[in-house]
N, CA, C and O atoms as a GROMACS GRO file, in nm:
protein
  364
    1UNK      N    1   0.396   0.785   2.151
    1UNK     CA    2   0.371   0.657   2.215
    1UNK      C    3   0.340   0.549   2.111
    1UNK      O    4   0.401   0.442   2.106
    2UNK      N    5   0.186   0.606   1.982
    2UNK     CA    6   0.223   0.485   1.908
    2UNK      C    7   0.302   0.429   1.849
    2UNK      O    8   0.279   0.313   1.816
    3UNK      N    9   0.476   0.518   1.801
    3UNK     CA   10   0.551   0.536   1.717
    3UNK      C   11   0.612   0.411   1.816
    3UNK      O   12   0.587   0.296   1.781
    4UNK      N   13   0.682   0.431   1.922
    4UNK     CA   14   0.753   0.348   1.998
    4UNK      C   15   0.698   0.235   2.046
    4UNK      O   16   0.776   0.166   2.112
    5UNK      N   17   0.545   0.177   2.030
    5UNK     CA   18   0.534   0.059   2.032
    5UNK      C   19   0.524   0.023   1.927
    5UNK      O   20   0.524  -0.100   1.926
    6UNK      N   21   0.515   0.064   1.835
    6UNK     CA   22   0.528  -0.007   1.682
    6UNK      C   23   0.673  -0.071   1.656
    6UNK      O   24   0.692  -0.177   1.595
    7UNK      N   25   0.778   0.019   1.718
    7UNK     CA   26   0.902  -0.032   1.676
    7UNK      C   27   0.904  -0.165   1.735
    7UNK      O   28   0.915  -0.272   1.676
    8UNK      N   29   0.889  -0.138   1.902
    8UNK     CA   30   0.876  -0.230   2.015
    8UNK      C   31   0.806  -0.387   1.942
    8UNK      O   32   0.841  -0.504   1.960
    9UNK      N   33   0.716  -0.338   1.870
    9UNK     CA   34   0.616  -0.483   1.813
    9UNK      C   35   0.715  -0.536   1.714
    9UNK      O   36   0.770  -0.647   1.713
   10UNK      N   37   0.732  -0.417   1.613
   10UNK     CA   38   0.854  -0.479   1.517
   10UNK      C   39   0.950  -0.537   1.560
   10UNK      O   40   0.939  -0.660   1.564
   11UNK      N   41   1.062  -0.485   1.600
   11UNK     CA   42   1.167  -0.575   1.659
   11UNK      C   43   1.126  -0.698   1.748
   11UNK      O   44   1.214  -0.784   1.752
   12UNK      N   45   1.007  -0.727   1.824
   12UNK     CA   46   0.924  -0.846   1.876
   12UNK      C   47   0.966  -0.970   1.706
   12UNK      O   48   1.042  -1.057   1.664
   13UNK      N   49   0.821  -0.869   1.666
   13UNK     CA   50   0.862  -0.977   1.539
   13UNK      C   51   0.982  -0.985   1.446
   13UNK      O   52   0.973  -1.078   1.367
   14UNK      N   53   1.064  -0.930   1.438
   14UNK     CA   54   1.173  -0.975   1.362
   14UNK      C   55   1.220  -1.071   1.434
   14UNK      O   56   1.236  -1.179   1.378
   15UNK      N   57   1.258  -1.058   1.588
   15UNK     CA   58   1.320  -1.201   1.652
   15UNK      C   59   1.281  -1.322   1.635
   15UNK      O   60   1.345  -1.426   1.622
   16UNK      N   61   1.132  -1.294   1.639
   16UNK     CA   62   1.047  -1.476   1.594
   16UNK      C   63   1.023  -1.454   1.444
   16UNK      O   64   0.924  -1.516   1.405
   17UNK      N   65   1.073  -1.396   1.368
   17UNK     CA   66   1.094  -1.386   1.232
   17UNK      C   67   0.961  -1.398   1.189
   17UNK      O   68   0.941  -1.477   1.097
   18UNK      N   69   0.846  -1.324   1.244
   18UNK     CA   70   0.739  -1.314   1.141
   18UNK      C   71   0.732  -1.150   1.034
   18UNK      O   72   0.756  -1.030   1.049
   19UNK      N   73   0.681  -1.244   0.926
   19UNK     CA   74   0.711  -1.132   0.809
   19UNK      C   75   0.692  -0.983   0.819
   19UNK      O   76   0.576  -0.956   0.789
   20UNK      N   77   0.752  -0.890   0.845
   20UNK     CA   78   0.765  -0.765   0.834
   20UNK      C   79   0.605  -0.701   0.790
   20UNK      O   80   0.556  -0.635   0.881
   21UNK      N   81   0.541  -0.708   0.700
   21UNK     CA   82   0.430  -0.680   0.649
   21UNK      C   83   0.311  -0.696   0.790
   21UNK      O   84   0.206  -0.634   0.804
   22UNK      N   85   0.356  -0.772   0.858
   22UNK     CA   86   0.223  -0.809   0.980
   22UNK      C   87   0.308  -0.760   1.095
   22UNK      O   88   0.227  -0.750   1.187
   23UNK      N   89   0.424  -0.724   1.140
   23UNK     CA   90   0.496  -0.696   1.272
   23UNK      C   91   0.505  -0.489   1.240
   23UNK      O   92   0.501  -0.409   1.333
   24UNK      N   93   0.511  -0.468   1.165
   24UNK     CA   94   0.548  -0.334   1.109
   24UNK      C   95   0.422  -0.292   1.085
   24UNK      O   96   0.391  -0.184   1.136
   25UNK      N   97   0.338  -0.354   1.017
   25UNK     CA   98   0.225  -0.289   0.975
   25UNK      C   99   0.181  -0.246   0.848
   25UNK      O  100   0.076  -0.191   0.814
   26UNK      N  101   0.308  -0.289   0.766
   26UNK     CA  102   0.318  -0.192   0.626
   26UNK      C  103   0.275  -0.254   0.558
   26UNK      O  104   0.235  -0.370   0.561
   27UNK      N  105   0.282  -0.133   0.447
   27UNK     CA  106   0.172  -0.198   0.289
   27UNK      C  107   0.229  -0.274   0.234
   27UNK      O  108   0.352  -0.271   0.249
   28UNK      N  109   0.178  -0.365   0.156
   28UNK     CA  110   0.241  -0.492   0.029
   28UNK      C  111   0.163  -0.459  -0.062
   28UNK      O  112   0.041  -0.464  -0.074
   29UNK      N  113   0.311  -0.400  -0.174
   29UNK     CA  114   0.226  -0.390  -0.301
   29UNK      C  115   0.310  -0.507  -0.404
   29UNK      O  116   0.424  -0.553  -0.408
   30UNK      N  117   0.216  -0.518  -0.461
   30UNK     CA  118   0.269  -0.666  -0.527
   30UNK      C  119   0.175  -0.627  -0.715
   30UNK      O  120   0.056  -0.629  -0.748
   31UNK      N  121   0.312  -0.592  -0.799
   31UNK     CA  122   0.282  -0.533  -0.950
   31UNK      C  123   0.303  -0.582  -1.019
   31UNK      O  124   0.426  -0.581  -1.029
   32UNK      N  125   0.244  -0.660  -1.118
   32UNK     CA  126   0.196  -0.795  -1.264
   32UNK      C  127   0.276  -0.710  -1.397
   32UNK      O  128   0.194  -0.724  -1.488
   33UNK      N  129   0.383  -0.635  -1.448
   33UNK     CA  130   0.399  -0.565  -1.554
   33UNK      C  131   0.366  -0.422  -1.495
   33UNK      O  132   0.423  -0.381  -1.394
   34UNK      N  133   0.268  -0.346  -1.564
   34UNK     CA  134   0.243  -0.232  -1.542
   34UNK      C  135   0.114  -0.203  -1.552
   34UNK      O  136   0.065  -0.090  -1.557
   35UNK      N  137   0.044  -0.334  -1.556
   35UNK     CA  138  -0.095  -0.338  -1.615
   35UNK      C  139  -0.186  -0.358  -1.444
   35UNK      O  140  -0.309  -0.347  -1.448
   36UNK      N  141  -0.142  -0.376  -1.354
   36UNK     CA  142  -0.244  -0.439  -1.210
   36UNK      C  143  -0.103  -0.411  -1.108
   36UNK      O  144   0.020  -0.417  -1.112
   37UNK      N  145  -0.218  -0.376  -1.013
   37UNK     CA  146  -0.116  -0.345  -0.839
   37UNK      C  147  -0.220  -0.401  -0.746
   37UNK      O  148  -0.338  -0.370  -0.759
   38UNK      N  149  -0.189  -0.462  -0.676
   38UNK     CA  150  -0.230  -0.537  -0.591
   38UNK      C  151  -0.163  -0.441  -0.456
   38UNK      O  152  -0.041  -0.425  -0.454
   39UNK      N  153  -0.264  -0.366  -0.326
   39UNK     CA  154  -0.218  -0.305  -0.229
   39UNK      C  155  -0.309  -0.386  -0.094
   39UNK      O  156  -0.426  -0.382  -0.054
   40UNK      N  157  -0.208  -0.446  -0.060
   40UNK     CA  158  -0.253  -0.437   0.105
   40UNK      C  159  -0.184  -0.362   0.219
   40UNK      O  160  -0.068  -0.322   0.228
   41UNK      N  161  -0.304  -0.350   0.321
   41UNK     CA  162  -0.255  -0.283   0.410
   41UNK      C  163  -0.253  -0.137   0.428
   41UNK      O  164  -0.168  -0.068   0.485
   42UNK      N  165  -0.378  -0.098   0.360
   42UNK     CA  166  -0.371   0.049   0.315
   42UNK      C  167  -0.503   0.102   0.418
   42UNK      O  168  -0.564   0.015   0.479
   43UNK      N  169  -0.538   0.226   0.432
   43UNK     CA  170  -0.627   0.261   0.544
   43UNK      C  171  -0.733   0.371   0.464
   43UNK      O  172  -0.840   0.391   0.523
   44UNK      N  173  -0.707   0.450   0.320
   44UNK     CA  174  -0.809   0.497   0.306
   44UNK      C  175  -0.793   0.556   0.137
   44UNK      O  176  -0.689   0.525   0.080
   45UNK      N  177  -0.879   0.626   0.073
   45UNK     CA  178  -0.862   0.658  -0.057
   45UNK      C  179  -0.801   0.815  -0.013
   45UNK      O  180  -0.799   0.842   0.107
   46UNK      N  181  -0.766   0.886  -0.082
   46UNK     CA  182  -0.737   1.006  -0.094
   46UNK      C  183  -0.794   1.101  -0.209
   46UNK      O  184  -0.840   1.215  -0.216
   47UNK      N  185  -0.768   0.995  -0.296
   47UNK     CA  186  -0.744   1.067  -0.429
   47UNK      C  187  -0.764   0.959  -0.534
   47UNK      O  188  -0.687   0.865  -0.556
   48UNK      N  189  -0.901   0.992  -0.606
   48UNK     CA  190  -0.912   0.882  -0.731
   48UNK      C  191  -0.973   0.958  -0.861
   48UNK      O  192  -1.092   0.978  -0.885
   49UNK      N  193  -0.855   0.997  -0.946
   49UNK     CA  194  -0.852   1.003  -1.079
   49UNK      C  195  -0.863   0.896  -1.141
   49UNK      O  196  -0.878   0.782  -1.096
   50UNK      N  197  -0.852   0.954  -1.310
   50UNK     CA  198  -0.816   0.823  -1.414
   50UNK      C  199  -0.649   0.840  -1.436
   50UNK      O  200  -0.589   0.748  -1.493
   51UNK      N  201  -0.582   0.948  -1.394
   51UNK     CA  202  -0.467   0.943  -1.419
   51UNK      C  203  -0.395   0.930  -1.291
   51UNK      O  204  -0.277   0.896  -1.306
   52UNK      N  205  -0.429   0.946  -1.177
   52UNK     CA  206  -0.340   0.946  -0.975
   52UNK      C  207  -0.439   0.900  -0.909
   52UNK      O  208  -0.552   0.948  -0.915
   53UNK      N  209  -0.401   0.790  -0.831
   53UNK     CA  210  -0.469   0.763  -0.716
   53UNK      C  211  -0.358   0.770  -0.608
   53UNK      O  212  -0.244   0.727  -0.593
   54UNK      N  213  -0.472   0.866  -0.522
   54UNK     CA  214  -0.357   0.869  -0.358
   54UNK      C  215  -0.407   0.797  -0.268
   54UNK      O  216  -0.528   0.807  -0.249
   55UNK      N  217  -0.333   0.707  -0.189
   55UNK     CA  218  -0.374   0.648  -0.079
   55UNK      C  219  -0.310   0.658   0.025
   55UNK      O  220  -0.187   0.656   0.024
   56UNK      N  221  -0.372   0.670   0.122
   56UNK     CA  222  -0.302   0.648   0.264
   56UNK      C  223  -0.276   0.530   0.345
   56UNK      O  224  -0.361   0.449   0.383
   57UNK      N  225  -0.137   0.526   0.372
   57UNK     CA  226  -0.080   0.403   0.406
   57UNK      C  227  -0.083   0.442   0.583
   57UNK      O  228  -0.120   0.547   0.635
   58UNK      N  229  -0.021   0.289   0.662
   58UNK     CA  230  -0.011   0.319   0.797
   58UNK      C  231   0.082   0.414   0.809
   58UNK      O  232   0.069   0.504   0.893
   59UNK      N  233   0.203   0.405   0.716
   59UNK     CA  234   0.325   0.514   0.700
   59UNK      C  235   0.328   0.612   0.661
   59UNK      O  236   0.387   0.702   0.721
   60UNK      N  237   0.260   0.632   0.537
   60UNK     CA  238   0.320   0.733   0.466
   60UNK      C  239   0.146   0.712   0.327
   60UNK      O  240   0.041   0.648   0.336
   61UNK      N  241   0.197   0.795   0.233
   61UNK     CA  242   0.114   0.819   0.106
   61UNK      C  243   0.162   0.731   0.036
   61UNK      O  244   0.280   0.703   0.058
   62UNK      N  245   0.068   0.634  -0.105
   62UNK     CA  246   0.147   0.602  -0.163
   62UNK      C  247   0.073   0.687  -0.290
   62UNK      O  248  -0.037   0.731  -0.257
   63UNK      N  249   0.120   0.723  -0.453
   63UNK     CA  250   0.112   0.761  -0.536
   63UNK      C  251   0.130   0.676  -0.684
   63UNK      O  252   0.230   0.627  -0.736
   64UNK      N  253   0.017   0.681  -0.719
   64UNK     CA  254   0.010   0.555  -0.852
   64UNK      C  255  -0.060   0.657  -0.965
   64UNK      O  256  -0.181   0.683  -0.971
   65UNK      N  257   0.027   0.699  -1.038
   65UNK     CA  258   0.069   0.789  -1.190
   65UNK      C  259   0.040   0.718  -1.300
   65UNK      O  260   0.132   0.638  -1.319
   66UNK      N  261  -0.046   0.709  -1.384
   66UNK     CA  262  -0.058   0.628  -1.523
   66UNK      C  263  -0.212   0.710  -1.614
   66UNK      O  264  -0.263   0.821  -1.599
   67UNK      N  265  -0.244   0.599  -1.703
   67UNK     CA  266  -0.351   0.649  -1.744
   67UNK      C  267  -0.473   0.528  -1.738
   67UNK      O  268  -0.441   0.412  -1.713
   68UNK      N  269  -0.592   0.560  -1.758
   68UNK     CA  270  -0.695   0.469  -1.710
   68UNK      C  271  -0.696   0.399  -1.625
   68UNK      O  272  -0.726   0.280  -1.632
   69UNK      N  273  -0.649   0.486  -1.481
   69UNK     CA  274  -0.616   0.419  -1.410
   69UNK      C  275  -0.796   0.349  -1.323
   69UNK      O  276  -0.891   0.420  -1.290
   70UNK      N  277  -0.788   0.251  -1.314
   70UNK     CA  278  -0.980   0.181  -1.218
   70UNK      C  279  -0.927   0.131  -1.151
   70UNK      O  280  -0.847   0.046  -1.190
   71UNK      N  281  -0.945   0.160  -1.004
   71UNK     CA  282  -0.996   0.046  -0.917
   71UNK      C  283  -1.103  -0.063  -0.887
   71UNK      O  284  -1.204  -0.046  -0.818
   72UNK      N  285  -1.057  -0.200  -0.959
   72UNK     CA  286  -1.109  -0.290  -1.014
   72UNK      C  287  -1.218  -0.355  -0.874
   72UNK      O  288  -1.340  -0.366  -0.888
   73UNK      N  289  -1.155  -0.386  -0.764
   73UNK     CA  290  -1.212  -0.404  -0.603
   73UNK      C  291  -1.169  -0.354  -0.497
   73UNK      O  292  -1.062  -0.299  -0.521
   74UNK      N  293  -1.198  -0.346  -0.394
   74UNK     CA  294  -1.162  -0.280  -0.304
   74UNK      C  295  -1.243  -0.305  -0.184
   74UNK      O  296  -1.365  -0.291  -0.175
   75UNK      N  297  -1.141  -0.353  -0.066
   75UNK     CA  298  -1.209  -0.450   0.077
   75UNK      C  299  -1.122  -0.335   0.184
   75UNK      O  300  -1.036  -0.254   0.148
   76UNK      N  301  -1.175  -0.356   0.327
   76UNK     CA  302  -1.076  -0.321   0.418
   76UNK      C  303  -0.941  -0.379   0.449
   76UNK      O  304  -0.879  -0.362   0.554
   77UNK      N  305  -0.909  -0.440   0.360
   77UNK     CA  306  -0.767  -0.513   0.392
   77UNK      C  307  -0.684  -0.476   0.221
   77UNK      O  308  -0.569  -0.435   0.211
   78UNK      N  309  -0.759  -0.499   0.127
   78UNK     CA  310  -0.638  -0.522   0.010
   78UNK      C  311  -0.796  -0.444  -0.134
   78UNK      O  312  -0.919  -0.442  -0.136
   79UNK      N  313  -0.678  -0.394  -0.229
   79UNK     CA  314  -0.753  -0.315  -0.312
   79UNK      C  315  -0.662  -0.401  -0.450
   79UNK      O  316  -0.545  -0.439  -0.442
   80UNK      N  317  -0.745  -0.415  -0.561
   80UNK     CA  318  -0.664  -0.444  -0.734
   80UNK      C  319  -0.702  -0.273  -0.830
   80UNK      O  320  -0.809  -0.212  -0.836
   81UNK      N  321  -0.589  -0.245  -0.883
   81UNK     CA  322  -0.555  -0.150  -0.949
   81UNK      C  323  -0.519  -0.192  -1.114
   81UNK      O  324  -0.422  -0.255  -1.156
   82UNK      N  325  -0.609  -0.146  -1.171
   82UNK     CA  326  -0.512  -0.163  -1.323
   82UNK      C  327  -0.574  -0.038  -1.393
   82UNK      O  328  -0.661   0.048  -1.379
   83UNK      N  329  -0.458  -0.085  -1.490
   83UNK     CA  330  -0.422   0.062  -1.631
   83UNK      C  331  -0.315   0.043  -1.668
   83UNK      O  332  -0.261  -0.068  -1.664
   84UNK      N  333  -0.259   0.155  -1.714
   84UNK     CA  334  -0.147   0.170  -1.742
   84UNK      C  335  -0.052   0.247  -1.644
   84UNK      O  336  -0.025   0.367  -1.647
   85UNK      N  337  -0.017   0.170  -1.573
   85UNK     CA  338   0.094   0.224  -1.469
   85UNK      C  339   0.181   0.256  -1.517
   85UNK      O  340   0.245   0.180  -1.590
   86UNK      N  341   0.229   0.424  -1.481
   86UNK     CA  342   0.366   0.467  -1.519
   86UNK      C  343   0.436   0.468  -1.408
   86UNK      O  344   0.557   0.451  -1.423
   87UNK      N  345   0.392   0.487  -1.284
   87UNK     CA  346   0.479   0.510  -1.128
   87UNK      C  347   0.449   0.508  -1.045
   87UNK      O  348   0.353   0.583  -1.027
   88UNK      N  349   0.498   0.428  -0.925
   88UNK     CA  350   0.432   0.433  -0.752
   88UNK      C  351   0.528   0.481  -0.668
   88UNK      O  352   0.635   0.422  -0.654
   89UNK      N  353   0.511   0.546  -0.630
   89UNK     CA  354   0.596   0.648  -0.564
   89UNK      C  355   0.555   0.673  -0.389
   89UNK      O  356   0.439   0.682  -0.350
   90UNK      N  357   0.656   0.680  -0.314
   90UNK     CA  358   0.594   0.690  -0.134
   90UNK      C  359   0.592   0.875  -0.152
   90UNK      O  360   0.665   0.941  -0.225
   91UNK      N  361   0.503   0.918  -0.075
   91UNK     CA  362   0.530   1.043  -0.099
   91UNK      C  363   0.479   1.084   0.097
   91UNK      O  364   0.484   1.200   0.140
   0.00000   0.00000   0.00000
């Protein structure tokens, strides 16, 4: 049931063309080089190394691979990530 009103909301908003990120629900990650990740839209920690952080998205996992990796802040809506990012990966 939630799966099929999500689509239902999505396709809502694609017709009045509001941005995918707020009709879908999904994460926005938005990455400066390899040095900072900027994640919104995320729902919980999983997993916080200095080398993987796992998070759980409305969708899916996401996976951020590097070294020294800190989470610099972190709100219920949007988190800043830096280090040395080697990879973000949906898993």
């Amino acid at each position: 049931m939630n799966q099929k009103f999500r689509k239902v909301t999505g396709r809502i908003g694609d017709s009045l063309q509001i941005p995918r990120d707020l009709s879908y629900r999904e994460s926005v990650l938005t990455l400066t080089g390899s040095r900072e990740l900027y994640i919104e839209n995320y729902k919980c920690i999983r997993q916080y190394r200095d080398t993987c952080i796992l998070l759980l998205s409305p969708e899916n996992q996401i996976k951020i691979q590097g070294t020294c990796l800190v989470i610099e802040y972190y709100t219920e809506l949007e988190m800043k990530i830096t280090g040395n990012i080697c990879s973000v990966s949906f898993v």
